[in-house]
N, C-alpha and C positions, 0 to 999 in steps of 0.2 A: 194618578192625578188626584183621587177623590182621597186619598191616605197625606197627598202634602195640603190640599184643603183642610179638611177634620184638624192638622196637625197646625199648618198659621191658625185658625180659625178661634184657637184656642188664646192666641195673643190677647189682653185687652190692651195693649198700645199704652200703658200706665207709665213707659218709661226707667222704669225704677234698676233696668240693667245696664242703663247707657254709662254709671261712672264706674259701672266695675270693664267696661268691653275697653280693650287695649287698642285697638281701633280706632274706633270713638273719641276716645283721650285724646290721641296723636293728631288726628285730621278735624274733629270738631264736623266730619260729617255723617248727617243721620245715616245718608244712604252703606255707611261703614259703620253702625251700630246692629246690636239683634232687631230690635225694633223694626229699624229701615230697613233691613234684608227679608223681616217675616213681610211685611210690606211688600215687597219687590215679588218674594215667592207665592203671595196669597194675588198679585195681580198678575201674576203670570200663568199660573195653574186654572185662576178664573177667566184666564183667554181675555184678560185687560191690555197685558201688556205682551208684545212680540222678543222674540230670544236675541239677542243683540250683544255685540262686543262690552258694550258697558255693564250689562244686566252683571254676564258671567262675570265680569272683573271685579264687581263689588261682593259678589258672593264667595269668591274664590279668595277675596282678601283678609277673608275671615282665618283666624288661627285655631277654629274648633279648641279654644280652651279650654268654654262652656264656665266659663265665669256667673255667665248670665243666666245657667239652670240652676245658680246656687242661690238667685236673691229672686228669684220667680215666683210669684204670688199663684200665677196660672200653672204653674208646673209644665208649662212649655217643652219638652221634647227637641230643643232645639239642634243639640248633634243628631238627631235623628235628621231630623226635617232639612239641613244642608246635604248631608249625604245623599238621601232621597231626590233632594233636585239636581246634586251632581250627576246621580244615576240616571234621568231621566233625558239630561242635554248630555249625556257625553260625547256624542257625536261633534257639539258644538265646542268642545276644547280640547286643546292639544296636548298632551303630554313632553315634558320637555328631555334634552338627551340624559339628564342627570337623573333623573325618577325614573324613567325607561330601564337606565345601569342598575341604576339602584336596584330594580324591582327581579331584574334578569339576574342576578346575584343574590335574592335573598330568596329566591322560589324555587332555585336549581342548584342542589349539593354538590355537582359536580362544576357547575358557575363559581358557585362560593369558593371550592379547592381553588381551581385557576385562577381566582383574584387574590386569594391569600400567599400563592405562590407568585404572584404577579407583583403585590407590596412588596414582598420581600428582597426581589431584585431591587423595586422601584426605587426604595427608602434606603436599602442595605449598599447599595452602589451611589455614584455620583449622580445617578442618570433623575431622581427627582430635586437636587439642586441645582443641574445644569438645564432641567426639563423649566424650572421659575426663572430661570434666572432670563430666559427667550422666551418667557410668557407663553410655552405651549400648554400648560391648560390653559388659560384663557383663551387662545386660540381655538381650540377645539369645543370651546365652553363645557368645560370641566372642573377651574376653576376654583366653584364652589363646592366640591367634594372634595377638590384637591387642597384648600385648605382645615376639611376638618379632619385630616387626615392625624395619629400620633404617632407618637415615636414605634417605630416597631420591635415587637417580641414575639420571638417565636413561640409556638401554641403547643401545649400538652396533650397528648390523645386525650380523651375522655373516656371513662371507663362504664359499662350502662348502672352501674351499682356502686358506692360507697356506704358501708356498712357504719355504727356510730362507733364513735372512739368512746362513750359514758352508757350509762344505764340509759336502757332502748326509752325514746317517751312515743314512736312510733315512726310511722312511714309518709314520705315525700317524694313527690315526682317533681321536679327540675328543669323550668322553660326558659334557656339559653338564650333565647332568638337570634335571629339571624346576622344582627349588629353583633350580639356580643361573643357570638362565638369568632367573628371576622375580625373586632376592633377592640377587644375589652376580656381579653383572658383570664386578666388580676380577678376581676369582679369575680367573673363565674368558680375559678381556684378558693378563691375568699368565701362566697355562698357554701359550698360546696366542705370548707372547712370549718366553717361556724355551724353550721345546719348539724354535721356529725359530732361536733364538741359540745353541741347541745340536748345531744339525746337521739336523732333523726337519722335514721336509714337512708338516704339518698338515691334515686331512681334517676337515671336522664337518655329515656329513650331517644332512642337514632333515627326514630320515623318522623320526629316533632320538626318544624317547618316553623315559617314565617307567622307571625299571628292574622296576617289579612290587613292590619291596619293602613297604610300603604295603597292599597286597592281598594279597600271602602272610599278612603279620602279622597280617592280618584276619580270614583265612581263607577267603579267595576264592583259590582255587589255579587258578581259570580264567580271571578276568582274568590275574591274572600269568605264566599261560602265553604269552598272546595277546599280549602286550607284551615278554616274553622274545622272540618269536618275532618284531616289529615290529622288536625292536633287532637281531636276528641278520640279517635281511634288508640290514638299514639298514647295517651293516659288513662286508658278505659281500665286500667289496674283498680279493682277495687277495693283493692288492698291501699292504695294511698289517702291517705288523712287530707292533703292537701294540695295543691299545685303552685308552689312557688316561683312566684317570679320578680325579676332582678331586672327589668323596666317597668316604669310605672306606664310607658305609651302601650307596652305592651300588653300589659295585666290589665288597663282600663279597656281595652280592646276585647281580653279572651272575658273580663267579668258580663258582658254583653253580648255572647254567643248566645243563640238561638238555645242550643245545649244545655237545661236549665242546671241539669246538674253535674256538667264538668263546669261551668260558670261559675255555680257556686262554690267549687274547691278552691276555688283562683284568689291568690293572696300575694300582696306584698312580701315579700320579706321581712324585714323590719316588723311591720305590723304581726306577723304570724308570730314572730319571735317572743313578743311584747305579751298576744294575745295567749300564746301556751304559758305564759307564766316563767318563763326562761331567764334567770340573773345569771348573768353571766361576772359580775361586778367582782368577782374573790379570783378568778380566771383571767383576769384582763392586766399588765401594767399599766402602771399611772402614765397618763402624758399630760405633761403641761403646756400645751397650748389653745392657741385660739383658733376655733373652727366657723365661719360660717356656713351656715345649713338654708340651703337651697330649696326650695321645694315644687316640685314640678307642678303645672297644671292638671294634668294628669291624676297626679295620685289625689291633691286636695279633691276636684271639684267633680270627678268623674268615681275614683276608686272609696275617695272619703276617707283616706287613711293615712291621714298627714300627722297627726300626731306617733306612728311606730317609731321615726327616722329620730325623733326628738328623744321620745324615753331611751330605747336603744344608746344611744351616742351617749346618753347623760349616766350609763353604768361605766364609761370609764372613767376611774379615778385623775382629779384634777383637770379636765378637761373645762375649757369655758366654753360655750355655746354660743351663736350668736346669730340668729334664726333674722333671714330677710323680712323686712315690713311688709306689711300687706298692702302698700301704695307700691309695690315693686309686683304686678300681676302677671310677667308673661316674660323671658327669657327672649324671646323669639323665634325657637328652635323650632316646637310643633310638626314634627315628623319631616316633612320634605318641606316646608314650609319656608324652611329657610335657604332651602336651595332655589323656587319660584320666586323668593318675592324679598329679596337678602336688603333691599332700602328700609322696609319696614323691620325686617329679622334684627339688622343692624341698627335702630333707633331706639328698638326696644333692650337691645342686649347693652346697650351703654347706660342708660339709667339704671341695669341692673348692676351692672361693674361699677360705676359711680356712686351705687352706694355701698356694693359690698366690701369695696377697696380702702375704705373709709378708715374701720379699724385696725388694716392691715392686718385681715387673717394670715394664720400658717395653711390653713386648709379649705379650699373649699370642698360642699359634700352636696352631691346631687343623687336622687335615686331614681334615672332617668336616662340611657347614656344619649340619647337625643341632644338633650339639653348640657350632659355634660361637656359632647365635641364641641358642642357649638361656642359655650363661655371660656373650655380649653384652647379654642382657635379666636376666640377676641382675646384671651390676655397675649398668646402668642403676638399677636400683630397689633400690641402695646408696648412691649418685648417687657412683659412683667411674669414673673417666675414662679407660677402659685400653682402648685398643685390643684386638681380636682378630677375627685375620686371619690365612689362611692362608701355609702355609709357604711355598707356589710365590708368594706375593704379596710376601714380602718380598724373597727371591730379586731379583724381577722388579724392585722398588723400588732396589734396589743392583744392577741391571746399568749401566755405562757408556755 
């Protein structure tokens, strides 16, 4: 109680985060602003105010995008200080049956096989378009994982070592997480082949686990301890230069381990690529098209490493670029976020499609797959045919 005090206390109520919070914008109320929630959590810690249906509902509508720690004068802590109050009432909220699957699937490997052999029936037979067609996920409120569901491919073993294909520039450890080893194969095959064609040894221990983030959000701070501390084990190689990773939810998540210094190894992709000094540009074919580039909350506002996914893309020859406004703040995806709360997920993913649609990309590119299911399952139920796929994916698609 006396750590989420210290943490609103630090608010001065200045305002100055209410036009960046997606929230805010949407409903024009304070009580859905940082402002009005550090408010809500500084009277409720001071025993001002009692725990209540509405309290939780306006905190829990927050999309921790943390927009609002980026124009913060006071330096406000603010993803901290929601989790903290999550932690503190969990008793007083429910977990719904879709985050429950989700969570029981991304913390249990032998979970994770039986759903992957599960898709495979689901998608590969009739049975998930006769399953829409009688509205049984929605029936069972499933629904909303049932639509961000992709096309299915079968998955590659993973090997714990790929050694480089070019002169060594050193060594990498490789966090898959739990989505993209389930959902996003390309991606991790793609990392996994640029990373070696750029110099880099590749490591991807089998002990590595879920990042926590999932369970923070929820307000279980002790599973997410306990998985922090599986993944720190699982890379305690000292021999790696860095810990790559291929979600930005997930990378802003392990850059904030307790772990000061497996934290600090924790890197984008993209970014790490940029930052070793890596041209890939005489390696790549041209492609002539238009791409636009997405950029997750996540990496801007939490990892800081929004500018890799740009340089990076911008070494293929002929490519145009064509980087979302910064009036476009929030996707809607936000980890499970959009599985709780799909009115708001879905208000904010149409202003983002309404403008990305604009120029009629060939490509959309997200470094995020949170964010990529999500904009992949609204063009879907547009019935518009755009790709979107990761940065290190097209890279990987234009190496020679």
């Amino acid at each position: 109680m006396n750590n989420l005090l210290a943490d609103a206390d630090l608010c001065v109520k200045c305002g100055l985060c209410l036009p960046h919070c997606p929230t805010y914008n949407k409903t024009q109320n304070e009580n859905e602003s940082p402002r009005g929630r550090i408010a809500l959590i500084q009277a409720w810690a001071g025993k001002h105010l009692e725990t209540s249906k509405k309290l939780v509902e306006h905190i829990d509508n927050c999309l921790l995008c943390r927009s609002c720690e980026r124009v913060c004068p006071a330096v406000v802590p603010y993803g901290r200080l929601i989790n903290d109050f999550r932690e503190q009432i969990k008793g007083e909220r429910d977990t719904t049956l879709s985050v429950s699957l989700l969570k029981r699937v991304s913390h249990n490997k032998t979970a994770g096989r039986l759903a992957q052999s599960g898709l495979k029936f689901y998608q590969t037979t009739a049975l998930q378009k006769t399953a829409r067609f009688l509205r049984l996920p929605e029936l069972l409120r499933l629904d909303k994982i049932d639509r961000l569901l992709p096309d299915y491919h079968d998955s590659t073993p993973l090997a714990p070592h790929y050694p480089t294909t070019a002169e060594v520039r050193g060594n990498v450890g490789l966090f898959i997480g739990c989505m993209g080893s389930l959902l996003d194969h390309e991606t991790v095959n793609a990392a996994i082949k640029v990373l070696t064609a750029a110099g880099f040894n590749v490591s991807i221990p089998e002990q590595q686990t879920c990042c926590g983030a999932l369970d923070l959000h929820d307000g279980d701070n002790e599973t997410s301890g306990q998985l922090a501390a599986t993944n720190c084990s699982a890379f305690a190689d000292k021999n790696l230069d860095a810990i790559i990773t291929i979600a930005s939810g997930c990378g802003s998540q392990m850059q904030e381990y307790q772990q000061a210094e497996f934290a600090g190894k924790v890197v984008d992709i993209s970014q790490f690529l940029i930052k070793s000094g890596c041209d890939l540009s005489e390696q790549l074919q041209p492609l002539a098209a238009s791409v636009c580039l997405h950029t997750p909350c996540s990496l801007k506002n939490v990892m800081r490493e929004e500018q890799g996914a740009v340089k990076l893309l911008q070494q293929i020859p002929e490519i145009k670029m064509t980087p979302l406004p910064a009036s476009i703040q929030c996707c809607g995806s936000a980890g499970s976020y959009m599985l709780d709360h799909p009115q708001m997920a879905q208000a904010l993913l149409s202003d983002l499609l309404g403008v990305a649609l604009k120029d009629q990309p060939e490509y959309l590119v997200s470094s995020n797959i949170g964010c990529a299911l999500h904009i992949s399952a609204g063009l879907r139920e547009r019935g518009i045919a755009l790709e979107v796929l990761h940065p290190v994916t097209l890279i990987a698609r234009q190496l020679k």
